[in-house]
GUDRENRO-959612 format. One line per field, with one value per residue (C-alpha): residue number from 1; z negated, y negated, x; residue in three letters. Coordinates in nm, 4 decimals. Each point is the difference from the previous one (the first is absolute). Layout:
<rs>
k = NUM,... $
zz = Z,... $
yy = Y,... $
xx = X,... $
r = ala,... $
</rs>
This chain:
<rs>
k = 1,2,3,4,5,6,7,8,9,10,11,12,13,14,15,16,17,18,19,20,21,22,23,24,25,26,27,28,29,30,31,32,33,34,35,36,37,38,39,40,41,42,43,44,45,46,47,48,49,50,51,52,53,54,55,56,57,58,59,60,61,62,63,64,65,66,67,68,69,70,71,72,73,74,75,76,77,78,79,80,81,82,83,84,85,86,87,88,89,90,91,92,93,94,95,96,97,98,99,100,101,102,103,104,105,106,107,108,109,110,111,112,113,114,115,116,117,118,119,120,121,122,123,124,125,126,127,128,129,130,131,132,133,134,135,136,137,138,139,140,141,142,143,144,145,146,147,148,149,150,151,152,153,154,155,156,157,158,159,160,161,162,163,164,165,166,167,168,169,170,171,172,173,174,175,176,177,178,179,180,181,182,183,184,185,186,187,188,189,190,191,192,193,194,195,196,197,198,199,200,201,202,203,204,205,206,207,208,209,210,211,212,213,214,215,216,217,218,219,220,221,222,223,224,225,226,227,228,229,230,231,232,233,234,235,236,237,238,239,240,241,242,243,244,245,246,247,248,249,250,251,252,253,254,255,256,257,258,259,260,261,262,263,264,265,266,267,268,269,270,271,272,273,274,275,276,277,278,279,280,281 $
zz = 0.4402,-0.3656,0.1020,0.1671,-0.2337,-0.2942,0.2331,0.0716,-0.3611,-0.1065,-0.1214,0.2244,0.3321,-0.1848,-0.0491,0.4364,0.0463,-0.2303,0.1523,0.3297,-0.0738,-0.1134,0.3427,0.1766,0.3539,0.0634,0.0117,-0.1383,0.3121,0.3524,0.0805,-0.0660,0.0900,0.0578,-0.2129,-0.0257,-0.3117,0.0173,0.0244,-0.3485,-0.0260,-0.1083,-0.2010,-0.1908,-0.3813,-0.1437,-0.3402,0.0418,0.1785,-0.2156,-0.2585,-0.0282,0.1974,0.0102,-0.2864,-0.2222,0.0669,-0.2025,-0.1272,-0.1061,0.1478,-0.0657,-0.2568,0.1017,0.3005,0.0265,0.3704,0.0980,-0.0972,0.2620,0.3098,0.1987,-0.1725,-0.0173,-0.2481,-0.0358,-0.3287,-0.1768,-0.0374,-0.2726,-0.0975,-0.0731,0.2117,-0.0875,0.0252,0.1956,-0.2701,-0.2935,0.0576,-0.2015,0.0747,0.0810,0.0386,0.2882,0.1963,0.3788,0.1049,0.2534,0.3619,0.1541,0.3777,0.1213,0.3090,0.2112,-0.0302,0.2044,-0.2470,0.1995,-0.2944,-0.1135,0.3487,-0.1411,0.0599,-0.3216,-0.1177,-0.2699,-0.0954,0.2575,-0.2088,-0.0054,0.3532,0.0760,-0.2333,0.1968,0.3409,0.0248,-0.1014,0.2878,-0.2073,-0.3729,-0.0300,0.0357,-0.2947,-0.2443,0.1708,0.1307,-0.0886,-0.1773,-0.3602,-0.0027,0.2666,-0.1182,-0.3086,0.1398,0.2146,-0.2872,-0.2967,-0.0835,-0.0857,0.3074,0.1479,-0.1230,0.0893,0.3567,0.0234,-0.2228,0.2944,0.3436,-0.2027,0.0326,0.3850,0.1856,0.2201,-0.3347,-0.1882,0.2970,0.0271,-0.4033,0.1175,0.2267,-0.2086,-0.2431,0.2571,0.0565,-0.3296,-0.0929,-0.2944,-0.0581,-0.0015,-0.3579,0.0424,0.0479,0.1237,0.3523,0.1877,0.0247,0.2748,-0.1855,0.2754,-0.0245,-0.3839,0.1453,0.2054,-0.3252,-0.2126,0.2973,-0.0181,-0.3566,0.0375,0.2039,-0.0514,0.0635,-0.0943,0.1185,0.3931,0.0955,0.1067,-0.3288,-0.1799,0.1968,-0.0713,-0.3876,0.0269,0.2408,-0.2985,-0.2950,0.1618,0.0328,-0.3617,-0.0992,0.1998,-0.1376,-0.3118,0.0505,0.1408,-0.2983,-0.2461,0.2668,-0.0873,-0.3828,0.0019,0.1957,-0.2113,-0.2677,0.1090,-0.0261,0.3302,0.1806,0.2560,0.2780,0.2268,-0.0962,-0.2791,-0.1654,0.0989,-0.1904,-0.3186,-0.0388,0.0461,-0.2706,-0.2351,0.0560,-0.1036,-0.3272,-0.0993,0.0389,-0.1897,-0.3088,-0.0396,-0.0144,0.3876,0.3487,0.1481,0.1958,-0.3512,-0.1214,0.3191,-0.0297,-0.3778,0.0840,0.2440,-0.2387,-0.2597,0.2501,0.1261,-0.3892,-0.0258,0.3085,-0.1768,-0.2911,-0.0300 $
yy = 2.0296,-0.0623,-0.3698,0.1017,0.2192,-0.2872,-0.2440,0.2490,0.0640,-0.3887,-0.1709,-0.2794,0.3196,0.2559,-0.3406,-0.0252,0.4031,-0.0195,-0.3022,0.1462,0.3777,-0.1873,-0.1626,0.0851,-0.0831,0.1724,-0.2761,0.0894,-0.1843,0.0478,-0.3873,0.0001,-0.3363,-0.2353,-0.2909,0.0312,0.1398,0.3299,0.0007,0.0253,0.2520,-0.1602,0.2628,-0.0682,0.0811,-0.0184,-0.0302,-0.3260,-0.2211,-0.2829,0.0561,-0.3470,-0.0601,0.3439,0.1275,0.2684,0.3229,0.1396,0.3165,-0.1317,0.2107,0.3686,0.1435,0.3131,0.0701,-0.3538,0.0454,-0.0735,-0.3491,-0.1239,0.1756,0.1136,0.3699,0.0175,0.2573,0.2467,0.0500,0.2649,0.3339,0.1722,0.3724,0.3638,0.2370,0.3637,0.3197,0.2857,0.2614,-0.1133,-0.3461,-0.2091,-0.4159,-0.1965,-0.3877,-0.1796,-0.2851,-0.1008,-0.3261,-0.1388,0.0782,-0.3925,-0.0026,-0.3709,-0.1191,-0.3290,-0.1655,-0.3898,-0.2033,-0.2546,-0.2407,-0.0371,-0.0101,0.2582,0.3758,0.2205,0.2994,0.1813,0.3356,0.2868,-0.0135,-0.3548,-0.0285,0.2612,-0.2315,-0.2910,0.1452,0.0342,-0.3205,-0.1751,-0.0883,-0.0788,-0.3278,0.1527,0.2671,-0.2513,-0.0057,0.3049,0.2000,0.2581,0.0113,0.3114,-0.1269,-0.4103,0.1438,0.1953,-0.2717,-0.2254,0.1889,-0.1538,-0.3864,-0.0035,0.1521,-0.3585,-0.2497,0.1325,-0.0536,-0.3221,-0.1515,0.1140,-0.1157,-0.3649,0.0146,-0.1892,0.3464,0.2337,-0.3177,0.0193,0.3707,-0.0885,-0.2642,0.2691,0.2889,-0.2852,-0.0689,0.3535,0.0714,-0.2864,-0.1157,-0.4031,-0.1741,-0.1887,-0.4328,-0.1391,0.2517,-0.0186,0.2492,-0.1835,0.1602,0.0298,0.1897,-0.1716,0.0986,0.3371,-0.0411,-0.1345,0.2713,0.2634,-0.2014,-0.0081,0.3723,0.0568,0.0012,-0.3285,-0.3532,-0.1922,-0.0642,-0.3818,0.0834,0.0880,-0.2896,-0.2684,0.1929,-0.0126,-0.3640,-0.0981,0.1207,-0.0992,-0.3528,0.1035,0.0718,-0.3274,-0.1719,0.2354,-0.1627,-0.3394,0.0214,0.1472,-0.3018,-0.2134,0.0966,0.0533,-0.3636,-0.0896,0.1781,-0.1567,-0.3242,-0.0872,-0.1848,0.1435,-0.1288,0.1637,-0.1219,-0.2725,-0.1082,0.3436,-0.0334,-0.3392,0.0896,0.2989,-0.2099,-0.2273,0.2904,0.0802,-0.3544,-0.0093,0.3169,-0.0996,-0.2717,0.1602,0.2200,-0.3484,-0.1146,0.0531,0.3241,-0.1571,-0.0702,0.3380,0.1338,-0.1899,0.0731,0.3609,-0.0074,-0.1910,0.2824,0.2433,-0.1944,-0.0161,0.3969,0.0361,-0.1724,0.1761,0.2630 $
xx = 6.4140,-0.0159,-0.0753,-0.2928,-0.1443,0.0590,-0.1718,-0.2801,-0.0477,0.0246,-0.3542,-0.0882,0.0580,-0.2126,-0.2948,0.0758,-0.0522,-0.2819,-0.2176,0.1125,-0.1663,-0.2981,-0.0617,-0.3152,-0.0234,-0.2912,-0.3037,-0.3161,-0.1917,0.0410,0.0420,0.3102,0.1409,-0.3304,-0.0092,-0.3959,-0.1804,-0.1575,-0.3491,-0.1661,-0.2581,-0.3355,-0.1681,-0.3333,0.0125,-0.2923,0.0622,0.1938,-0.3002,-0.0130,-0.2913,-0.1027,-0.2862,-0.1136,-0.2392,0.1418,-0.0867,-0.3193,0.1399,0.3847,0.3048,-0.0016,0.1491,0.1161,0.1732,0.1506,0.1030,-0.3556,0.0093,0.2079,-0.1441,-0.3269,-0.0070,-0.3572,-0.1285,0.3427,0.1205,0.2174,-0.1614,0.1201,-0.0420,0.1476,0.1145,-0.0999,0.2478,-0.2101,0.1790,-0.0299,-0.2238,0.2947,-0.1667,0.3176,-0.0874,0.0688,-0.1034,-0.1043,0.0812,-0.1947,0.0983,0.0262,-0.0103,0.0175,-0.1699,0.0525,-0.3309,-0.0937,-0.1727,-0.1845,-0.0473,0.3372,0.1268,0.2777,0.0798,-0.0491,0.1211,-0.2727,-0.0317,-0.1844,-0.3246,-0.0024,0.0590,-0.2818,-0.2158,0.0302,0.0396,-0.3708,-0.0949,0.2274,0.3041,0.1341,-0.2166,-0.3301,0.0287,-0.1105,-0.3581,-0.0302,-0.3301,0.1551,0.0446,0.2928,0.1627,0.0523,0.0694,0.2879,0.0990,0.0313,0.0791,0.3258,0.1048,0.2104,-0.2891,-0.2055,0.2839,-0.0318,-0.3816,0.0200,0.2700,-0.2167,-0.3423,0.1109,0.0315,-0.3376,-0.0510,-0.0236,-0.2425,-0.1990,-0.0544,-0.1186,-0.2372,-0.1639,-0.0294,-0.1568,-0.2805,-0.0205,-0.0841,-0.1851,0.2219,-0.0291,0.3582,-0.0092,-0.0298,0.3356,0.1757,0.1815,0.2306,0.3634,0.1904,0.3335,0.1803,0.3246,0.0043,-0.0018,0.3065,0.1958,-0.0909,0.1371,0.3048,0.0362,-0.0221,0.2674,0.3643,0.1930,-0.0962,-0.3286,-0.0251,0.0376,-0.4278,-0.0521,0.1805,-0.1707,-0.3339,0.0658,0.1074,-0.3329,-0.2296,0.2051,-0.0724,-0.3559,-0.0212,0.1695,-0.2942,-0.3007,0.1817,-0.0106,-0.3595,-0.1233,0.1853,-0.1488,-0.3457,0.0682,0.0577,-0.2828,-0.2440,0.1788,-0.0830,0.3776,0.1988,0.2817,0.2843,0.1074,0.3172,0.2097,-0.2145,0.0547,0.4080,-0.0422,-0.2407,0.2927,0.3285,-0.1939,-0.0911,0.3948,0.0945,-0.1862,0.0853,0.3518,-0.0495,-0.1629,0.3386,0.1674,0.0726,-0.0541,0.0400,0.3179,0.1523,-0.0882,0.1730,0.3401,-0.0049,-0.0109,0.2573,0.2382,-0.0211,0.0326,0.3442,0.1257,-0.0510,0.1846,0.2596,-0.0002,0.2945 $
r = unk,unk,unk,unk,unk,unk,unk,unk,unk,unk,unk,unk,unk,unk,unk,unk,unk,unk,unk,unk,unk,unk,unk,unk,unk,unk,unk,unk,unk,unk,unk,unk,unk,unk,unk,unk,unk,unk,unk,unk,unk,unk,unk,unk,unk,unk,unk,unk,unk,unk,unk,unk,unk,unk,unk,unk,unk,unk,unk,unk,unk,unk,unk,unk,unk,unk,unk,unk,unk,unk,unk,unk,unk,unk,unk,unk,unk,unk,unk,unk,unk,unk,unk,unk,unk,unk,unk,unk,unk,unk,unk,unk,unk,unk,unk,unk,unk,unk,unk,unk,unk,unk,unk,unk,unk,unk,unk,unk,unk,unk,unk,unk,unk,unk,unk,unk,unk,unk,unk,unk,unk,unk,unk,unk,unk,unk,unk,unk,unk,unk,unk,unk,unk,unk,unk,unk,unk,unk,unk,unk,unk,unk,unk,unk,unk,unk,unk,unk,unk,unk,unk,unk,unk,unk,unk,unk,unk,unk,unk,unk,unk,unk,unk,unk,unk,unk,unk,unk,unk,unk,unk,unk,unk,unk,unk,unk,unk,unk,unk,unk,unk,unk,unk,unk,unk,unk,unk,unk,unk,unk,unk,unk,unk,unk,unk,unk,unk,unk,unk,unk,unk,unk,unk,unk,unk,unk,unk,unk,unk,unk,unk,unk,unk,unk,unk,unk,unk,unk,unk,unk,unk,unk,unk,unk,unk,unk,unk,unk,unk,unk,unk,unk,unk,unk,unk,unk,unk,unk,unk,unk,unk,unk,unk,unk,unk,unk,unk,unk,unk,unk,unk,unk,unk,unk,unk,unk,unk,unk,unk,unk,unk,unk,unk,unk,unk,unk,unk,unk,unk,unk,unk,unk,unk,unk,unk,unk,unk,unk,unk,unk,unk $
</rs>
């Protein structure tokens, strides 16, 4: 019995009874045994659209009541104040924080469903939808609608779509107003997509990876197009093809040279001193 008890009592038991305590098998999910992830939940924070090819918001982020910032909250702030005894009217300070009731809006332009505060959503109930409170006819109410830098990333995002630019082109002709020279609507609804993914949790879909890569390679040729035409006006000639894989192997060659060899020497003389570091104890 005393055996037992000494056994019981020994350190490398009490680390066994210990870890053994500490075992949950309760499992936090109810697939138990699949071998699938669980679904992630693709929520749309709007503070954390990417800011680059949005303009900044006019007014800056607020100052007080920081909260605001990252969601549709319209107009609410903190209401501070007193409150008054009836006996002997003693002010004791105290403060009212807004009352946030969220609502599950559709916003046709971003394709996405959103969740902004109740005045917000009564805002842009009326005017068919999130996208169309930047335009609507009201001062008070686009000014509620889009009182808040998340507030401007949203209407920044479903402005590039073609249907919103050419709801703009109508009220234009409505209006009368005269679209400056040079300027052409550029239907950049696949931007949109990528900046609702960058919003979300998770890395970049494959959709919006190829998307980025399609007009990083449009860039590169806007590029080239305008060195193309420098160089024309310049009155200077240019190779294209194999001449230009030539004129650049050549460059290559003579600058290897000037450093005292061909870039093949250079390359082996690199690799020896890398082998004699190796070496080196």
């Amino acid at each position: 019995m005393s055996t037992l008890a000494a056994q019981r009592g020994s350190a490398p038991l009490r680390g066994l009874t210990s870890s053994l305590s500490s075992l949950c098998l309760k499992t936090s999910s109810s697939r138990t045994f699949s071998t699938t992830p669980a679904a992630l939940t693709k929520t749309i924070a709007l503070h954390r659209i990417p800011a680059f090819p949005i303009p900044d918001y006019p007014l800056g982020p607020r100052l007080i009541y920081k909260q605001s910032n990252g969601g549709l909250y319209a107009t609410a702030r903190i209401r501070r104040g007193n409150n008054i005894s009836s006996d002997h009217k003693v002010k004791t300070p105290r403060a009212w924080r807004p009352n946030i009731h969220r609502k599950r809006l559709w916003s046709a332009a971003l394709g996405v469903w959103m969740r902004p505060g109740s005045r917000c959503a009564c805002c842009a109930h009326p005017q068919g939808g999130r996208p169309s409170t930047p335009t609507c006819s009201s001062p008070r109410r686009r000014a509620s609608a889009t009182s808040a830098p998340a507030a401007g990333s949203c209407a920044g995002s479903s402005c590039r779509r073609a249907a919103v630019r050419a709801r703009f082109a109508d009220e234009r002709a409505r209006l009368g107003v005269v679209r400056p020279a040079g300027v052409e609507d550029e239907d950049n609804t696949d931007l949109v997509h990528v900046l609702v993914d960058g919003a979300t949790p998770g890395p970049l879909s494959a959709v919006s990876r190829a998307i980025i890569a399609r007009r990083a390679e449009a860039v590169a040729a806007d590029r080239m197009a305008w060195d193309v035409a420098a160089l024309q006006a310049q009155g200077q000639e240019f190779a294209l093809g194999e001449e230009a894989e030539l004129a650049g192997d050549e460059d290559v060659r003579g600058a290897g040279e000037q450093v005292g060899g061909t870039v093949e020497e250079l390359d082996a003389a690199i690799e020896a001193m890398e082998k004699d570091e190796a070496k080196r104890p």
